[in-house]
C-alpha positions as CSV (number, residue, x, y, z in Angstrom):
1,X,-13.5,-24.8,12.3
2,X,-13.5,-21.3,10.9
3,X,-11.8,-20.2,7.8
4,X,-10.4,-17.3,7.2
5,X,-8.3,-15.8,4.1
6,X,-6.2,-12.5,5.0
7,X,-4.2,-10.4,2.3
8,X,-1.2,-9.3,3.7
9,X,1.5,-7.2,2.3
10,X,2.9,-5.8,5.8
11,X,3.5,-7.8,8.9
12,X,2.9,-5.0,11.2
13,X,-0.4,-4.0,9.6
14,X,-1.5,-6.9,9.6
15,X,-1.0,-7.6,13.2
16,X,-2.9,-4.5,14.5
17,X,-5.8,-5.6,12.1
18,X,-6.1,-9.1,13.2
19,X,-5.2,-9.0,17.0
20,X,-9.2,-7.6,17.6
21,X,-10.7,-10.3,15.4
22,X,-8.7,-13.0,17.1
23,X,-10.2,-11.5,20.2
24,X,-13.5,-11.8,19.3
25,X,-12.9,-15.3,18.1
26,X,-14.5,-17.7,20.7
27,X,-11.6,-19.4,23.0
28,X,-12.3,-22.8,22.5
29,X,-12.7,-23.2,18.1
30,X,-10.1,-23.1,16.2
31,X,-9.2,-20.8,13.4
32,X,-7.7,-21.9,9.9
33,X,-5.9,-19.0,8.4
34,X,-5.1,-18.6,4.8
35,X,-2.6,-15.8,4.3
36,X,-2.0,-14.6,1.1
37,X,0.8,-12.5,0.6
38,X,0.3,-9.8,-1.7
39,X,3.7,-8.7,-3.4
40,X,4.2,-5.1,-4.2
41,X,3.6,-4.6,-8.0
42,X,5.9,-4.1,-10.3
43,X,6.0,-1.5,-13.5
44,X,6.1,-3.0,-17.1
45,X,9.1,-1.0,-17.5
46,X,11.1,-3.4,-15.1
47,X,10.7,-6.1,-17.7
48,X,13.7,-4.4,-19.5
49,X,16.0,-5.0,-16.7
50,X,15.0,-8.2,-14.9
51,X,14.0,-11.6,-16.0
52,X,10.5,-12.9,-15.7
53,X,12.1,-16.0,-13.5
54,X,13.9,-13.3,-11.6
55,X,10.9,-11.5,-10.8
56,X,9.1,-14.7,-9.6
57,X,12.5,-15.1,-7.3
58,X,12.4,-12.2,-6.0
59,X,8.4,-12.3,-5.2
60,X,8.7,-15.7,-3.4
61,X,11.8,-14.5,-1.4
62,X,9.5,-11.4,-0.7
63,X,7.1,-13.7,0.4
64,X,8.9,-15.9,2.7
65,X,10.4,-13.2,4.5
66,X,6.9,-11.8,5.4
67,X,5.8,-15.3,6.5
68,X,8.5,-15.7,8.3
69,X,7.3,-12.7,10.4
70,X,3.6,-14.0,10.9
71,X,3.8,-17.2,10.8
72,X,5.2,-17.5,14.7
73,X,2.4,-15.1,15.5
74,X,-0.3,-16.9,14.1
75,X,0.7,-20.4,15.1
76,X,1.3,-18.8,19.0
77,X,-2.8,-18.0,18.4
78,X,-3.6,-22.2,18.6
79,X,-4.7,-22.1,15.1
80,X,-3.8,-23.7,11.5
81,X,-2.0,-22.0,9.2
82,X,-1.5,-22.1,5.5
83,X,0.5,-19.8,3.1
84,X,-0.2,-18.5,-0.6
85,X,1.7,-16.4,-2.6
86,X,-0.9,-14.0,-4.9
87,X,0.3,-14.9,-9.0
88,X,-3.2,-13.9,-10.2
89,X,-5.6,-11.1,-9.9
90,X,-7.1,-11.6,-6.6
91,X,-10.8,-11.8,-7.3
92,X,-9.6,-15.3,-9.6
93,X,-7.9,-16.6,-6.4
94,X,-10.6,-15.8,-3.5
95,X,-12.5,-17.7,-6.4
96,X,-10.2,-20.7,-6.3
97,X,-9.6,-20.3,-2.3
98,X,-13.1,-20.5,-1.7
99,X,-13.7,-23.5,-3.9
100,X,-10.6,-25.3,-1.6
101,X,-12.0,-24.1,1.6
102,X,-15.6,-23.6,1.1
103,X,-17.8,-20.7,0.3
104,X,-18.3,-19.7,4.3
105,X,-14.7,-18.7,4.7
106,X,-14.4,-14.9,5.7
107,X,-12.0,-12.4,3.9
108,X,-10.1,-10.1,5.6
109,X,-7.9,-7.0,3.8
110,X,-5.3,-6.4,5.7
111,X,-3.2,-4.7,3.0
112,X,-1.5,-1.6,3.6
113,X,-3.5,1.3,2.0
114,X,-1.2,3.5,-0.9
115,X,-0.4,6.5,0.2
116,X,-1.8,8.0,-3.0
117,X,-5.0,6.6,-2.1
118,X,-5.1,7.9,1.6
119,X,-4.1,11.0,0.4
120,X,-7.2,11.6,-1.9
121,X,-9.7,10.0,0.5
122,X,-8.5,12.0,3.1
123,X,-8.9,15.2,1.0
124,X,-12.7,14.6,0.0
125,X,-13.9,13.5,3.7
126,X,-16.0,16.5,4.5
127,X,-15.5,18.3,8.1
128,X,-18.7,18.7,9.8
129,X,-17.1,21.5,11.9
130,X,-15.8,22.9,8.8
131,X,-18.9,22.6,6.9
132,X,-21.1,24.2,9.6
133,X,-19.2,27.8,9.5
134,X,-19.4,30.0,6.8
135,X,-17.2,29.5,4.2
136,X,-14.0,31.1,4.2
137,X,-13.7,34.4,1.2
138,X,-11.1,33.1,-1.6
139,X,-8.6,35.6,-2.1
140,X,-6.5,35.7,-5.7
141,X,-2.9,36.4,-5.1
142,X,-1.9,37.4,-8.8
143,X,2.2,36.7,-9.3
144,X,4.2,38.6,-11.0
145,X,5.7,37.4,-14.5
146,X,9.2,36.2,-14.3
147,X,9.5,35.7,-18.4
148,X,12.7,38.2,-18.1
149,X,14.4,37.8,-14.6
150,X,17.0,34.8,-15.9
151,X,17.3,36.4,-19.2
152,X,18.1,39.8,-17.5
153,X,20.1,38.4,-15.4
154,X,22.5,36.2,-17.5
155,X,22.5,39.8,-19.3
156,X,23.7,41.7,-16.4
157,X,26.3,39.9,-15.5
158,X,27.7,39.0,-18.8
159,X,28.1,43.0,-18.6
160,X,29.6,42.6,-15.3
161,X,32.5,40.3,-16.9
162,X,33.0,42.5,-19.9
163,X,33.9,45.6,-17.9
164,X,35.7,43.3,-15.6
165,X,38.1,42.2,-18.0
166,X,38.2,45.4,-20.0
């Protein structure tokens, strides 16, 4: 029987990343899944407002709500299932999963990427087409300074007002 640990943080995501690998799987072996749901993080600021117990709460809520998306899914696939929920760093707990399960057990990511993160490795992928023509000439647009519009304008209408009333 194969093993395999998956972080999930999104049930859809998730889904269109595992549906080719459970293809590929052979029909007849069974596959032992460990998902590991990864809760969003939280800022250290939140610690002002909510309760360390709450936080815990709301993480295994969180996570049962996601399993409760997959786990029909996966069982549907003829193959064992078993849930974690990520409380440590998640190098520490492959370490610890892999001791349970064995150190053959394949890992699969199937975390939504950050948008911050697509972002910025979507901006440094080169373009071959783009790279191939000449480069483009920069051209400096020079603004104008604005230090006096507001200032000039407050004044102008505070002229406005005093011959209004006058």
């Amino acid at each position: 029987m194969d093993t395999v640990i998956v972080y999930v943080d999104d049930a859809k995501y998730a889904r269109q990343l595992i549906e080719p690998t459970i293809a590929q799987a052979a029909a007849g072996q069974t596959t032992h899944w460990v998902l590991v749901a990864c809760a969003p993080r939280m800022t250290h600021r939140i610690s002002k407002w909510v309760s360390h117990s709450a936080r815990e709460s709301w993480r295994a809520k969180w996570a049962d709500k996601l399993f409760a998306q997959l786990l029909p899914w996966f069982e549907s696939q003829n193959g064992q299932v078993s849930t974690v929920l990520a409380k440590t760093p998640l190098p520490e707990l492959l370490e610890q999963l892999q001791q349970q399960y064995g150190a053959q057990t394949e890992l699969l990511d199937a975390r939504r990427p950050k948008q911050e993160n697509a972002n910025t490795q979507q901006a440094y992928v080169p373009n071959p087409a783009v790279a191939t023509a000449a480069p483009a000439p920069t051209v400096k647009v020079k603004k104008p300074g604005r230090t006096w519009a507001l200032p000039g304008t407050l004044a102008g209408l505070f002229c406005m007002m005093f011959v209004a009333v006058e």
